[in-house]
Structure formats: C-alpha cells, structure tokens
C-alpha positions as CSV (number, residue, x, y, z in Angstrom):
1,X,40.9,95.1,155.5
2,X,38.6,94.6,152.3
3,X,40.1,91.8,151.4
4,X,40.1,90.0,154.5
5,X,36.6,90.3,154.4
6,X,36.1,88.5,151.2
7,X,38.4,85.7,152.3
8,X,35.9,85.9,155.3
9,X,32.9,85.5,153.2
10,X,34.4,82.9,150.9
11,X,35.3,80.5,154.4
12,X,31.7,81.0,155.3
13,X,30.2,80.3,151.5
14,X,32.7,77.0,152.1
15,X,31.5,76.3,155.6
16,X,27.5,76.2,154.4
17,X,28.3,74.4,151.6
18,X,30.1,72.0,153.6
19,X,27.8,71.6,156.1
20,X,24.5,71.3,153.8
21,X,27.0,68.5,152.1
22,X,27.6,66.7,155.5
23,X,23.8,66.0,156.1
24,X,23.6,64.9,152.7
25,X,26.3,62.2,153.5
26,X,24.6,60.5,155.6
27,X,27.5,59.9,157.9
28,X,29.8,59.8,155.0
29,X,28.4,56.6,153.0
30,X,28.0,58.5,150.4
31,X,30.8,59.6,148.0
32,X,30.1,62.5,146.2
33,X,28.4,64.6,149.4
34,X,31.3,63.5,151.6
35,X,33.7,64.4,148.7
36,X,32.2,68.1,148.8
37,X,32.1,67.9,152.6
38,X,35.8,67.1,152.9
39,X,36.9,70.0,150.2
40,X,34.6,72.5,151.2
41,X,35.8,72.4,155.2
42,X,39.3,72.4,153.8
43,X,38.4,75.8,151.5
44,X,36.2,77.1,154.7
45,X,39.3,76.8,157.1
46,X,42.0,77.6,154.7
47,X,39.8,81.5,154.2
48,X,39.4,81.2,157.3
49,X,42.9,81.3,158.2
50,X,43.3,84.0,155.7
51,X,41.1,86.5,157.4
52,X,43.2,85.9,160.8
53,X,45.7,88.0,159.1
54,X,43.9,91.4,160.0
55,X,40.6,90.4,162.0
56,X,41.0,89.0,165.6
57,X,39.9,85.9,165.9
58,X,37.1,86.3,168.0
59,X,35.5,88.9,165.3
60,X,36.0,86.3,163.1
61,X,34.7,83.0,164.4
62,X,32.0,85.5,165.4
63,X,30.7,86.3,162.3
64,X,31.5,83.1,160.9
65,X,29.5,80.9,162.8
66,X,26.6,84.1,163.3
67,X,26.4,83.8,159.3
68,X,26.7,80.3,159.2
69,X,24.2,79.2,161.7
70,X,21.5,82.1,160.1
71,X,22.1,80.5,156.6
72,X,22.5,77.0,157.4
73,X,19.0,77.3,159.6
74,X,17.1,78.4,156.2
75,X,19.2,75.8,153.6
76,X,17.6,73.2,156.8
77,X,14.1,74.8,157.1
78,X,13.9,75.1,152.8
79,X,16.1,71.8,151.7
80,X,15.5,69.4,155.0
81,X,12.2,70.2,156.6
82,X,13.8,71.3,159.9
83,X,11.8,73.9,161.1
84,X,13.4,75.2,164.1
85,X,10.8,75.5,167.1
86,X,10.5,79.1,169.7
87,X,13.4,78.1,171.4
88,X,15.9,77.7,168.4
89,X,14.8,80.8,166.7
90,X,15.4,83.2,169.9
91,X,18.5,81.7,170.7
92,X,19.2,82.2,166.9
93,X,18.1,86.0,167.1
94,X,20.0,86.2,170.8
95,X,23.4,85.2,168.5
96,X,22.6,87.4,165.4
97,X,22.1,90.1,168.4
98,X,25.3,89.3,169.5
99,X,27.4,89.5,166.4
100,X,25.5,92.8,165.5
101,X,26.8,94.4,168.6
102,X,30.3,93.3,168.5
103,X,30.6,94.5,164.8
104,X,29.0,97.7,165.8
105,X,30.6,98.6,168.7
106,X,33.7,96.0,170.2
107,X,36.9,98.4,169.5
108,X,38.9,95.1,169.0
109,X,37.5,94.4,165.7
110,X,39.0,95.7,162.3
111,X,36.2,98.5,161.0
C-alpha cells in the first residue's frame, strides 16, 4: 500500500510538471517545454499505471486529478496570472470536498 502511494505522488509531481510545461509550449513551438511536456506525461502515466496495482482506479484518478487541479490552480494563479474567479474556486473546493470524502469514507479504496 505505501508504496503505491508514492508511485501515486510521483504521477501527480509528473502530471503538474507536465501540465505547467504544456502552457509554456505554446502549443508545442517550443522545444524544450514541449520536450518536458512529452516526458513528464509519459512519467505521470507510467506512476500512474503503477498505483493501479493496489488502488482502484477511481481512488486514483480521484486524487490525481483533486491534487492536480489544487496545485496546478496555484503554479497558474503565482507563474500565469490566472486568477480563478467565484465560480472556479467553489467548483475547485466542491472537488477537493469530493476527494476528501471518498478517502475518508468510500470502503472501495485501499486505507
């Protein structure tokens, strides 16, 4: 169980690096961000599919995109000026929410 958890962190360290990568692209004319993009969805999916070895994959892509979308929401607000408006930020909450009450109390998870 531990260690599907780290493989679970590592795909979503991956998946934001990735993702703050893709923006920085822009639409893949650039070499080096699209480079990183390419590698670190590779690394993302490859942990990914390591963690599907003990957590269902619900629990997973749960948490995975829950963390991802918390983190990549801040990396936008601090590194791209994207400051998400009422809407996005209870919608946001409304999916932390909902990733908080599947870890704490869906029986089909690993705990």
């Amino acid at each position: 169980m531990g260690r599907s958890y780290l493989y679970l962190i590592l795909a979503i360290v991956f998946e934001i690096i990735a993702t703050t990568f893709l923006k920085k692209s822009e639409e893949f004319s650039r070499l080096l961000p699209s480079v990183v993009t390419v590698i670190g969805y590779s690394a993302a999916f490859y942990f990914l599919s390591l963690t599907l070895r003990q957590i269902p994959v619900g629990i997973t892509y749960a948490i995975w995109s829950g963390v991802g979308i918390i983190f990549i929401t801040v990396i936008g607000i601090v590194a791209f000026k994207q400051v998400p408006d009422l809407p996005a930020i209870i919608g946001i909450a409304l999916i932390v929410i909902g990733v908080i009450v599947i870890n704490l109390f869906s029986k089909m998870g690993v705990h």
